[in-house]
C-alpha positions as CSV (number, residue, x, y, z in Angstrom):
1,X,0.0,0.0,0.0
2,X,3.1,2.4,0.5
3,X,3.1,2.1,-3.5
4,X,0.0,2.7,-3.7
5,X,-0.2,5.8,-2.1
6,X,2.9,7.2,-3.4
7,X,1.3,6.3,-7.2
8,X,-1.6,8.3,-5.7
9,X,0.3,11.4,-4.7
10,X,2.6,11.7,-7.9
11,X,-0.4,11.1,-10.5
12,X,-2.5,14.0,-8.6
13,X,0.3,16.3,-8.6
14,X,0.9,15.4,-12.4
15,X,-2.8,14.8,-13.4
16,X,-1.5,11.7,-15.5
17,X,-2.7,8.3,-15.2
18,X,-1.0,6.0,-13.1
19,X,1.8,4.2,-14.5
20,X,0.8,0.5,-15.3
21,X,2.9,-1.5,-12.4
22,X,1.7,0.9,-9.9
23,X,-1.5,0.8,-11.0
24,X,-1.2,-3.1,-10.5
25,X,0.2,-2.9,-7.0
26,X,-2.5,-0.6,-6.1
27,X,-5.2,-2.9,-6.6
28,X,-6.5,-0.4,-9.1
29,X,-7.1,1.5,-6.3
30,X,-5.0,5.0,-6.4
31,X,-7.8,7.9,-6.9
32,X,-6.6,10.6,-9.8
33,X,-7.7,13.4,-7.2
34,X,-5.4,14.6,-4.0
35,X,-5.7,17.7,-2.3
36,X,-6.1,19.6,0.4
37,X,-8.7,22.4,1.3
38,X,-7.3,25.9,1.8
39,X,-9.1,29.4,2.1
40,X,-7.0,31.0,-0.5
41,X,-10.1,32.9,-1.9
42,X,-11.1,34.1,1.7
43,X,-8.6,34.9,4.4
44,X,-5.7,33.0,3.5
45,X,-5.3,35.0,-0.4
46,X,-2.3,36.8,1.0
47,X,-0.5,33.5,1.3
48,X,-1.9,31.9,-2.3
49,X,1.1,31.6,-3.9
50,X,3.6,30.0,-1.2
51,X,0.1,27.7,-0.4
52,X,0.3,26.4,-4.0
53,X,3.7,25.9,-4.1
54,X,3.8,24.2,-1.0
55,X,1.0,22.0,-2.1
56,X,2.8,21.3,-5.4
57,X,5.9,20.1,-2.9
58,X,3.7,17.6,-1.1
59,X,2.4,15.9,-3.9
60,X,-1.3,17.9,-3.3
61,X,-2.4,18.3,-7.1
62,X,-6.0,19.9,-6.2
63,X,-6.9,22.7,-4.1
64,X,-10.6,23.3,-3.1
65,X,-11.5,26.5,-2.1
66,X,-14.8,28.9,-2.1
67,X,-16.4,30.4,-4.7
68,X,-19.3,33.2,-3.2
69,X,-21.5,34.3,-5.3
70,X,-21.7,37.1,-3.0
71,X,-18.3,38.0,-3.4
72,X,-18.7,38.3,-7.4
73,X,-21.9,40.1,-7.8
74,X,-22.8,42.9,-4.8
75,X,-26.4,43.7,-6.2
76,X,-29.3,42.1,-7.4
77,X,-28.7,41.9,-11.7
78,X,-25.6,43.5,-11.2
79,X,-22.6,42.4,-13.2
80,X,-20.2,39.5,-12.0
81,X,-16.6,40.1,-11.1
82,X,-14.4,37.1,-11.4
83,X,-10.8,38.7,-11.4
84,X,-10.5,37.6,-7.7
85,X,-11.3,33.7,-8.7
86,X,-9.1,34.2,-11.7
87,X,-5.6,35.4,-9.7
88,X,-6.5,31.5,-7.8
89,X,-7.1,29.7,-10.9
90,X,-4.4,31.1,-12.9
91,X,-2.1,31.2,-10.2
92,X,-2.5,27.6,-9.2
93,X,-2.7,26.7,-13.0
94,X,0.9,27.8,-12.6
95,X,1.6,25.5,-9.5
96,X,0.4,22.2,-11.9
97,X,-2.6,22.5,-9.2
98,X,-6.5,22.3,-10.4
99,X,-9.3,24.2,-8.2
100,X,-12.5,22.4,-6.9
101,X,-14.7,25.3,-6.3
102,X,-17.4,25.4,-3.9
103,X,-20.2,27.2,-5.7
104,X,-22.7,28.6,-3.1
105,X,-22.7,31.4,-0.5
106,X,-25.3,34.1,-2.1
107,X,-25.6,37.2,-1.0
108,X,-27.8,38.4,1.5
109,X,-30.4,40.1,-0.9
110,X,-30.4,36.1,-2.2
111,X,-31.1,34.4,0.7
112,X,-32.8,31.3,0.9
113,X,-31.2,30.6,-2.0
114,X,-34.9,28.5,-2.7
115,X,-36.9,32.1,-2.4
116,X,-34.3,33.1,-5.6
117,X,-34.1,30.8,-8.5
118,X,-33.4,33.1,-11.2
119,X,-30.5,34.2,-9.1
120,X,-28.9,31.4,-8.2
121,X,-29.6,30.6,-12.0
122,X,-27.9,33.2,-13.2
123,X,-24.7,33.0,-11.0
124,X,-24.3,29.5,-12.0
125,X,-24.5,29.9,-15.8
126,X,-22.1,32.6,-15.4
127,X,-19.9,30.6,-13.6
128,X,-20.0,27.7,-16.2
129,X,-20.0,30.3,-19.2
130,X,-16.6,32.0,-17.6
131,X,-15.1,28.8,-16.2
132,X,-15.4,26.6,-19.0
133,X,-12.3,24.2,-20.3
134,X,-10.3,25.5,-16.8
135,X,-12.3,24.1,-14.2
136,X,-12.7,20.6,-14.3
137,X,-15.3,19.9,-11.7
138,X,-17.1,22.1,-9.3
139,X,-18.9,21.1,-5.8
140,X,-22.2,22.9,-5.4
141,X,-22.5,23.9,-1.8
142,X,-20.8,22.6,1.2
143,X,-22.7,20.5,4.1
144,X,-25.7,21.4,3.3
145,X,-26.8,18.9,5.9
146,X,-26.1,20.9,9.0
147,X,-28.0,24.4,9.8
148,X,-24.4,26.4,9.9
149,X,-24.7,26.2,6.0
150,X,-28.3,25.1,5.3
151,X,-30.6,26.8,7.8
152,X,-33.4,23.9,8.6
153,X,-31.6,21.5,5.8
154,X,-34.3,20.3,3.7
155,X,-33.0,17.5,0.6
156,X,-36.0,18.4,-1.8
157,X,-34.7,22.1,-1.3
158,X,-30.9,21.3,-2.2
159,X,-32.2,18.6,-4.3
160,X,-33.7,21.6,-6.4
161,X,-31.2,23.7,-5.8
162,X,-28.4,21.0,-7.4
163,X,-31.1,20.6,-10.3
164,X,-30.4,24.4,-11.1
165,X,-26.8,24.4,-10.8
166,X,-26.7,21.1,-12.9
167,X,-28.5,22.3,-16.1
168,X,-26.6,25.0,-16.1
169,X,-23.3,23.8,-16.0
170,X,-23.9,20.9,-18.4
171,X,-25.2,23.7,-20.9
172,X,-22.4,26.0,-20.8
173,X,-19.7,23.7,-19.9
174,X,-20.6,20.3,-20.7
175,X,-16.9,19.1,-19.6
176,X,-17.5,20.1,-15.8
177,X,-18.0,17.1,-13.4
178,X,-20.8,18.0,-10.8
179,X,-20.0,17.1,-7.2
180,X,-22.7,17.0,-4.9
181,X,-21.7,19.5,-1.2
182,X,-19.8,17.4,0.5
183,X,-22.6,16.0,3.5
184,X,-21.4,17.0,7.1
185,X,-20.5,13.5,9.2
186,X,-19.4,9.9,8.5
187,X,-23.2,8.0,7.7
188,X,-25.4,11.3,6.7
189,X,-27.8,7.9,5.8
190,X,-31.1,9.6,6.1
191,X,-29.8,12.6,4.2
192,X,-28.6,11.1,1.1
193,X,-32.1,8.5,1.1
194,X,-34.0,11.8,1.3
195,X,-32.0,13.4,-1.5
196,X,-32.5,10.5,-3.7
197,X,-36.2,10.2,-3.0
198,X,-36.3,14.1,-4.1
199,X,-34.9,13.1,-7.5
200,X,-31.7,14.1,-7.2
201,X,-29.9,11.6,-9.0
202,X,-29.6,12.7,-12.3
203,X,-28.1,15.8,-11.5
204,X,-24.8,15.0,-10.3
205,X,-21.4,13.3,-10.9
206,X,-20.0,12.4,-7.8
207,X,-21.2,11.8,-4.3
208,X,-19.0,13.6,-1.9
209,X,-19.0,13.4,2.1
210,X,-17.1,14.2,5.0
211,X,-16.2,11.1,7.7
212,X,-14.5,13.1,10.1
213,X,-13.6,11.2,13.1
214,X,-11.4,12.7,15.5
215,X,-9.5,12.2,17.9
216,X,-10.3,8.2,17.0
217,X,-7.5,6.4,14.1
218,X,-9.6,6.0,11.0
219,X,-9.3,2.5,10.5
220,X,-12.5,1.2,12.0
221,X,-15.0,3.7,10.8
222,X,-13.3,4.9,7.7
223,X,-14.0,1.6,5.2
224,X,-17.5,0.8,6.9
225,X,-18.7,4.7,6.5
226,X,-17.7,3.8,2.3
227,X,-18.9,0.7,1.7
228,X,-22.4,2.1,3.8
229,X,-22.6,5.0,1.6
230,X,-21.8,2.7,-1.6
231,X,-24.5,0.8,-0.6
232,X,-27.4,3.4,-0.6
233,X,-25.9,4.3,-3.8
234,X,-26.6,0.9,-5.4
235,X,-30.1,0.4,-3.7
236,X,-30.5,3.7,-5.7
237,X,-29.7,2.5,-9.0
238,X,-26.3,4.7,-8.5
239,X,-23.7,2.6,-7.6
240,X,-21.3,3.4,-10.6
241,X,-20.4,7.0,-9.2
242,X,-17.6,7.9,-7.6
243,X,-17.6,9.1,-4.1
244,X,-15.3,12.0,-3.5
245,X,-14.3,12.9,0.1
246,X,-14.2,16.7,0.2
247,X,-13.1,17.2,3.6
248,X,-11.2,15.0,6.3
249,X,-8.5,15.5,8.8
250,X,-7.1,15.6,12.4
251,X,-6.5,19.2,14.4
252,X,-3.6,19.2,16.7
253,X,-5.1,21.9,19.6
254,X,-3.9,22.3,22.5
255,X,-5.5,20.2,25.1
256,X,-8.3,21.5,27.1
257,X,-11.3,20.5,29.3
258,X,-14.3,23.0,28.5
259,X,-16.0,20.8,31.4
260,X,-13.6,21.3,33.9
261,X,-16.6,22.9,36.6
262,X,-18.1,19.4,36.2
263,X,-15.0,17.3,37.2
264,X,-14.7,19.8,40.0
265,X,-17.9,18.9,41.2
266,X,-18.5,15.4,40.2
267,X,-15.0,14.7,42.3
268,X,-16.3,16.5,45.2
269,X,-19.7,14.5,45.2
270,X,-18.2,11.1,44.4
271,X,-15.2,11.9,48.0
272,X,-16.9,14.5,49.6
273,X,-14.1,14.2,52.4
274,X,-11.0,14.6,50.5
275,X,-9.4,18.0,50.4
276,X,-6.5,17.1,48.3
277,X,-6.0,15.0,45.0
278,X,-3.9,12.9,44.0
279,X,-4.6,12.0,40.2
280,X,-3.6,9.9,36.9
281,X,-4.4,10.9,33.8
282,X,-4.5,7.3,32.1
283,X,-2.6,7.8,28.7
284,X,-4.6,6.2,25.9
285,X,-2.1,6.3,23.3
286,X,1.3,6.7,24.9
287,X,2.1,9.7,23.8
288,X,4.2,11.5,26.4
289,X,4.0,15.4,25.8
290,X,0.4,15.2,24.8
291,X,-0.4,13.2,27.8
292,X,1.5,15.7,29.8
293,X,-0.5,18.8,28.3
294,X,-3.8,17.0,29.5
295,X,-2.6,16.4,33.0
296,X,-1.8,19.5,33.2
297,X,-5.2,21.0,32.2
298,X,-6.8,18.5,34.6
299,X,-4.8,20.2,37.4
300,X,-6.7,23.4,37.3
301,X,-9.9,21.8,37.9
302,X,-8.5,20.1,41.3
303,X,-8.1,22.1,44.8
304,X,-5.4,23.7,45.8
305,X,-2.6,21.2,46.5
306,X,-3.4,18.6,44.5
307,X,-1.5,17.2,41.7
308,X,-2.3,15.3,38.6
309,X,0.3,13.5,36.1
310,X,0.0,11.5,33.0
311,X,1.1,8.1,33.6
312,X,0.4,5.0,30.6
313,X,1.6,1.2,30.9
314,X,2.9,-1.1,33.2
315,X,4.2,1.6,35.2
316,X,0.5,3.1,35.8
317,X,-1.0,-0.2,36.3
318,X,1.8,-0.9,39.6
319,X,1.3,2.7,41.0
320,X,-2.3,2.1,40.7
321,X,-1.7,-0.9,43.0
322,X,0.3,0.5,44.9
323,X,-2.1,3.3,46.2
324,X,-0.4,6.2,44.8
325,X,-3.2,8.1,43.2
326,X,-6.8,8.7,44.6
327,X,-8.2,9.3,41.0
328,X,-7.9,8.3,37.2
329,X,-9.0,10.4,34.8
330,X,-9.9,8.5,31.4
331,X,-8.9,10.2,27.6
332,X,-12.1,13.1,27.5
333,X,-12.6,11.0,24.3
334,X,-14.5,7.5,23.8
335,X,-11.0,5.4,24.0
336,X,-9.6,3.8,26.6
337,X,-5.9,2.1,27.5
338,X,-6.9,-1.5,27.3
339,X,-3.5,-3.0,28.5
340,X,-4.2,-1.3,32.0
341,X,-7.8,-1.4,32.6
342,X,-7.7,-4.3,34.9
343,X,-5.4,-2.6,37.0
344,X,-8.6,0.7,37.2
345,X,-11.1,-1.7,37.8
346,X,-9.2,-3.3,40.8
347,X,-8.6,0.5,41.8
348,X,-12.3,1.2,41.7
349,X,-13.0,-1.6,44.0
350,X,-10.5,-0.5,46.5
351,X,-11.9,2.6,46.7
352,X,-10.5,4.8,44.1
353,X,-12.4,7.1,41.6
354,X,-12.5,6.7,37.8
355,X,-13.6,9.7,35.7
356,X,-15.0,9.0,32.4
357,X,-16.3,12.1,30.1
358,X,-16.5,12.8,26.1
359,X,-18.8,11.0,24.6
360,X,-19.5,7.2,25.7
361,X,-17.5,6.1,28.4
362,X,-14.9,3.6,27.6
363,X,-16.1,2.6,23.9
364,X,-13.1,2.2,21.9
365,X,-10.7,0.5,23.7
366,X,-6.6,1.3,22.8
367,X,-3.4,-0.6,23.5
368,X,-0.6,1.9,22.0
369,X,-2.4,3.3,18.6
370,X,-4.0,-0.2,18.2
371,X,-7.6,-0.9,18.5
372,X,-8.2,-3.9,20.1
373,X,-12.5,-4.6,20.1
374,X,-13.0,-7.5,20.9
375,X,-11.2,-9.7,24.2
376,X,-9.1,-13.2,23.3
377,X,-11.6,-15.0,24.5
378,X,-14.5,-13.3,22.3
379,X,-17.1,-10.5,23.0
380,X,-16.6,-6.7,23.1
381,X,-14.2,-5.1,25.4
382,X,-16.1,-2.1,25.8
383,X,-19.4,-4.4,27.1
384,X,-16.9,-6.3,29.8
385,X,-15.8,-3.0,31.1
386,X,-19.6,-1.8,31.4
387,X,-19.9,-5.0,33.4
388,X,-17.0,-5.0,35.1
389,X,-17.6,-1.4,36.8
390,X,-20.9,-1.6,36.7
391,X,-21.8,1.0,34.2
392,X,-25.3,1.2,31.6
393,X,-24.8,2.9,28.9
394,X,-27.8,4.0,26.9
395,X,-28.4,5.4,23.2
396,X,-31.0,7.4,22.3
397,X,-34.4,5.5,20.5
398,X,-37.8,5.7,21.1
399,X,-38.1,2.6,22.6
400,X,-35.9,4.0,26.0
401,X,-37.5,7.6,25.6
402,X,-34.2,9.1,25.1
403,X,-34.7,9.9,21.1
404,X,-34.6,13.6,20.9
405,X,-32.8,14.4,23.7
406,X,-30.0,16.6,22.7
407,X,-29.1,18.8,25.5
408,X,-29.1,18.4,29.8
409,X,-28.7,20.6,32.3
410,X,-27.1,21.1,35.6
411,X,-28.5,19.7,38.8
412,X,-29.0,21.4,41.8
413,X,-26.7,19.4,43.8
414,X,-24.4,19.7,41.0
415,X,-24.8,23.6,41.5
416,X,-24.3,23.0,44.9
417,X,-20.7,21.2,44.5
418,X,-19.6,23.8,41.9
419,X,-21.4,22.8,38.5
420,X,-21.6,26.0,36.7
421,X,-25.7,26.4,35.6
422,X,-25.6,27.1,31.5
423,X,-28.5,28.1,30.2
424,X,-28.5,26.9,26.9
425,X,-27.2,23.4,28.8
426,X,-24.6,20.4,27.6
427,X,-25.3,18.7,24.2
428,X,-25.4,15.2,24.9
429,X,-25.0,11.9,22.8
430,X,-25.0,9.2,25.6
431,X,-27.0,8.8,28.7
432,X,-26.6,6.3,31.8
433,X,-29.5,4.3,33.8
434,X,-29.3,2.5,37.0
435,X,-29.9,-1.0,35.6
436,X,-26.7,-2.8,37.5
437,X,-27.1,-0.2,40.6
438,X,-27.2,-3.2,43.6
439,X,-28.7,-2.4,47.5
440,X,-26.4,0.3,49.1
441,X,-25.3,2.0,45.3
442,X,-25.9,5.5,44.8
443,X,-26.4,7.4,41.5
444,X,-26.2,11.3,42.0
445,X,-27.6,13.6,38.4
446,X,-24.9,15.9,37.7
447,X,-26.8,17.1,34.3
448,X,-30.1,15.8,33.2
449,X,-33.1,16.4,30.7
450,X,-36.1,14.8,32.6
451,X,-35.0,11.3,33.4
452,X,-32.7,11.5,30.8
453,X,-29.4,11.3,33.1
454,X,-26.5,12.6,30.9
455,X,-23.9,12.8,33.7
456,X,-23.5,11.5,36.9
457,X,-21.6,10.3,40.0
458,X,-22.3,6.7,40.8
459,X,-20.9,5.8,45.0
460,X,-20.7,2.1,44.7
461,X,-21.8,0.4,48.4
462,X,-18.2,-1.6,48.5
463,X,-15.8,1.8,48.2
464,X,-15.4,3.6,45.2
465,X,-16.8,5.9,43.0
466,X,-17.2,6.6,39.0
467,X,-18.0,10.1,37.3
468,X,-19.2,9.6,34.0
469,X,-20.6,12.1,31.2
470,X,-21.3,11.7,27.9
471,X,-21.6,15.2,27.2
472,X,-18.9,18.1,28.3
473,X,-16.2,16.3,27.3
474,X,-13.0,17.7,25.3
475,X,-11.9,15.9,21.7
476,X,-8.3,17.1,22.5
477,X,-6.0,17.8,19.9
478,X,-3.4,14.6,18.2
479,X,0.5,15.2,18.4
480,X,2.0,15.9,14.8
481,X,3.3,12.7,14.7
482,X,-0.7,11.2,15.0
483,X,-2.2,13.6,12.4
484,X,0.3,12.3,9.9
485,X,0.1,8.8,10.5
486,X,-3.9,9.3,10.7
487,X,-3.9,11.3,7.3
488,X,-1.8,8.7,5.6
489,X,-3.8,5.9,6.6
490,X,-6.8,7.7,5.8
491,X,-5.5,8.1,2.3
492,X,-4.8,4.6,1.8
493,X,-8.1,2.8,2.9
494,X,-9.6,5.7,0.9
495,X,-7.4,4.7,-1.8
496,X,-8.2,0.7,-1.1
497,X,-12.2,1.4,-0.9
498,X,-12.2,2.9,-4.6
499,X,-12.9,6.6,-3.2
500,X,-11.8,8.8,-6.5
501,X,-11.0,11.7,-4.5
502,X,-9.4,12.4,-0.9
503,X,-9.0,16.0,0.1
504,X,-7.3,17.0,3.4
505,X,-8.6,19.3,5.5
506,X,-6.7,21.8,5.7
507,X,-3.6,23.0,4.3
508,X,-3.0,26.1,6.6
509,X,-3.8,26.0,10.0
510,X,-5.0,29.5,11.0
511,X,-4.3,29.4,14.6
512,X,-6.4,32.4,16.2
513,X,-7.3,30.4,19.3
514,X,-4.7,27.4,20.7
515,X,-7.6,25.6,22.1
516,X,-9.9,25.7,19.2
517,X,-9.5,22.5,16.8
518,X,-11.4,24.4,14.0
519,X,-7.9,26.4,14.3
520,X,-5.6,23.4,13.9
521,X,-6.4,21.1,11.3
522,X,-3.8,22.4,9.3
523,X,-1.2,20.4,7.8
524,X,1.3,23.1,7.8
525,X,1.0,26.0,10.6
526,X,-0.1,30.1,10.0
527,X,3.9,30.8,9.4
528,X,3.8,28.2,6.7
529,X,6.3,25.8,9.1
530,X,5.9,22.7,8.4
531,X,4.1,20.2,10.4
532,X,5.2,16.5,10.7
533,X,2.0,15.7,8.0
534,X,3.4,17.7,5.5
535,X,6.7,16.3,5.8
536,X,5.2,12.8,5.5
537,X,3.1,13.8,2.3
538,X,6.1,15.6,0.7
539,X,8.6,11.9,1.5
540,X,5.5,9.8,-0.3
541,X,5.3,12.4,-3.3
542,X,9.3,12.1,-3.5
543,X,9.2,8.4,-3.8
544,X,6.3,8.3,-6.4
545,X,8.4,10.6,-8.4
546,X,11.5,8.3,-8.3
């Protein structure tokens, strides 16, 4: 697969075909399209140049930007102004690099773009008229799935909208592939079965979505999410597109714990007598500085005096049993360290606390960067360590009268310990019940929505305690070294399932907030330094070229 990818990366960046023995290690598997997203039309036009180049040095042969239609026409019939689009196509044309525009964003005086047709009609065909025979394929809209681009996302209504776009592009350039916005999340099922039940088949090219998975390795979701989506596809009739993947990456933030008022209090409810901490941050992945970082953050949250280090491995697992810590803090993620969870649940029963928040508690369990599912002896790791300690985990459906519960709020005695009271409350994805409670447990709320219990502290009769939330939780950010392994491998199974196009998200990381992974997805960082991805992608390109 090393071939593979490297075939990948040089026939992107040369836009020829692969050569014939690559093409036959590959599998027939290395896509023609490899790029990377970059705002080079927005805020990041200052840098386009060194971007391109840059990209051209990785082996990154596309670059897929936006293309507003408020940006090229500032009244209603007024002319269109392209010059801005042209500077990026040109100038990348220059770099050996081809531009996916985004076609969307209308201008306020155009919005809903469904209350406009003639409009949006217009834009388009002047698009297609002035973009002709230099633009080879063009994405209308992005995630038009999620309300941040689509407010109340309705499929008939992009399904229309696409219909538009598509007639007029196949009159006025008839060489321009249509890619349908690349859908927000990893199975957008009931989106793409309500698109095709609007008729939207006929008017597009290439299905494009964005499986985004962070902070978990791609190799469990990423192949499953493409042969699912492959599969509506062919119930469709439309199995013989391509499927493009518009966006996907890793950030590399700094660590942080936007629910550290809830640790504060869930730790104070589950010991109420302890004044000082002593706690482990249980390393999921080995990674030393990152775990460090995290510890770190998880210090703030604890009373004056306490302490909290990262600690991962046999050496965790023999300070745990040796009574040095009074707490272990779990990855604010859904992944656990596997190798050493024996070790916690022994903890637990002498008396210690485990803290468990981001998501659902101890679902993907880790040993190194390996996920390991299921046990030697058969059945799921993740349901032996419910067991184990205790824990229910429930997903929202009708039949447990959690469907539709999206958001839970602070308790009073959460309040009480500390719990800061929002508002607008906690979104919320798993909740917990008091199925495997025995005589002389105690479940205390920390956040609720009726008797939906979204986080809690749970005093076990024998000693012990567990603070658990699936909602509050921090992603945290990968080390360099993860985010290029992660993209790599991501390009590969991409490569393997048959996806025709892969494009990174991003290329520059804007880095405005050091918390914020929106901020850090970037491959290289604002200063144009390279990151440890980069690097990677620019060795594969090298060897493709040799």
């Amino acid at each position: 697969m090393k071939l593979a990818l490297a075939a990948f990366a040089a026939a992107a960046a040369t836009g020829a075909a692969l050569p014939a023995t690559a093409a036959k290690a590959a599998a027939a598997v290395a896509p023609p399209v490899f790029g990377a997203c970059a705002h080079v039309t927005r805020a990041e036009w200052a840098g386009r140049e060194r971007t391109f180049a840059m990209m051209r040095e990785a082996g990154l042969g596309w670059v897929r930007s936006d293309f507003d239609w408020r940006a090229v026409q500032k009244e209603p019939d007024g002319p269109f102004d392209w010059s801005r689009y042209d500077e990026i196509v040109d100038g990348a044309a220059l770099h050996g690099i081809r531009v996916l525009p985004i076609v969307g964003s209308p201008p306020k005086w155009a919005r809903p773009v469904t209350e406009h047709p003639d409009g949006w009609r217009a834009f388009v065909r002047a698009f297609a008229e002035h973009y002709a025979g230099r633009i080879e394929a063009a994405e209308i809209w992005n995630e038009e799935n999620l309300p941040s681009f689509w407010p109340n996302p309705d499929p008939a209504a992009y399904a229309e909208t696409l219909r538009i776009a598509a007639g007029e592009i196949r009159a006025a350039a008839p060489g321009m592939r249509i890619v349908l916005g690349g859908l927000a999340g990893g199975r957008p099922h009931e989106f793409v079965e309500a698109l095709y039940a609007a008729g939207a088949a006929p008017h597009f090219d290439a299905m494009a979505f964005h499986p985004y998975s962070w902070p978990n390795p791609p190799d469990v979701p990423l192949a499953a999410q493409i042969r699912e989506l492959r599969a509506i596809m062919a119930r469709h009739g439309d199995g013989g597109k391509p499927i493009w993947i518009t966006e996907h990456g890793w950030p590399t933030h700094r660590a942080s714990i936007p629910a550290r008022d809830m640790l504060a209090a869930g730790l104070r409810l589950a010991a109420p007598e302890r004044a000082v901490w002593h706690v482990a941050y249980a390393d999921a992945h080995g990674d030393a500085a990152a775990g460090r970082a995290v510890a770190a953050e998880i210090e703030k949250a604890l009373p004056a005096g306490s302490t909290a280090e990262s600690c991962g491995g046999a050496d965790f697992a023999r300070r745990l049993d040796a009574g040095e810590f009074d707490a272990v803090v779990y990855p604010f993620t859904e992944d656990f360290p596997l190798d050493t969870f024996e070790a916690v649940a022994r903890f637990v029963e002498r008396g210690g606390v485990l803290v468990d928040f981001g998501g659902c508690p101890m679902y993907y369990p880790y040993e190194g960067d390996a996920l390991v599912e299921r046990l030697p002896g058969g059945g799921l790791a993740r349901e032996a360590a419910w067991r184990r300690l205790g824990i229910e985990v429930l997903f929202p459906s009708k039949a447990n009268g959690l469907a539709g519960v999206e958001r839970v709020f602070a308790t009073d005695e959460a309040v009480a310990a500390g719990m800061n009271r929002d508002p607008n409350g906690l979104a919320c994805r798993r909740f917990f019940g008091r199925g495997p409670l025995r005589e002389g447990d105690e479940l205390v709320p920390l956040a609720t929505a009726g008797n939906a219990v979204g986080a809690c502290v749970i005093r076990r009769r024998e000693g012990g305690a567990l603070v658990l939330a699936g909602c509050g939780g921090d992603k945290g950010g990968l080390t360099e070294r993860q985010q290029a392994d992660y993209l790599l491998r991501s390009a590969e199974i991409a490569a393997r399932e048959g996806v025709e196009a892969y494009f990174i998200f991003e290329f520059r990381a804007p880095e405005t907030d050091p918390y914020y992974s929106e901020h850090h997805f970037g491959i290289v960082n604002d200063d144009f330094s390279p990151k440890e991805a980069w690097r990677a992608l620019r060795e594969r390109a090298s060897e493709g070229r040799r």
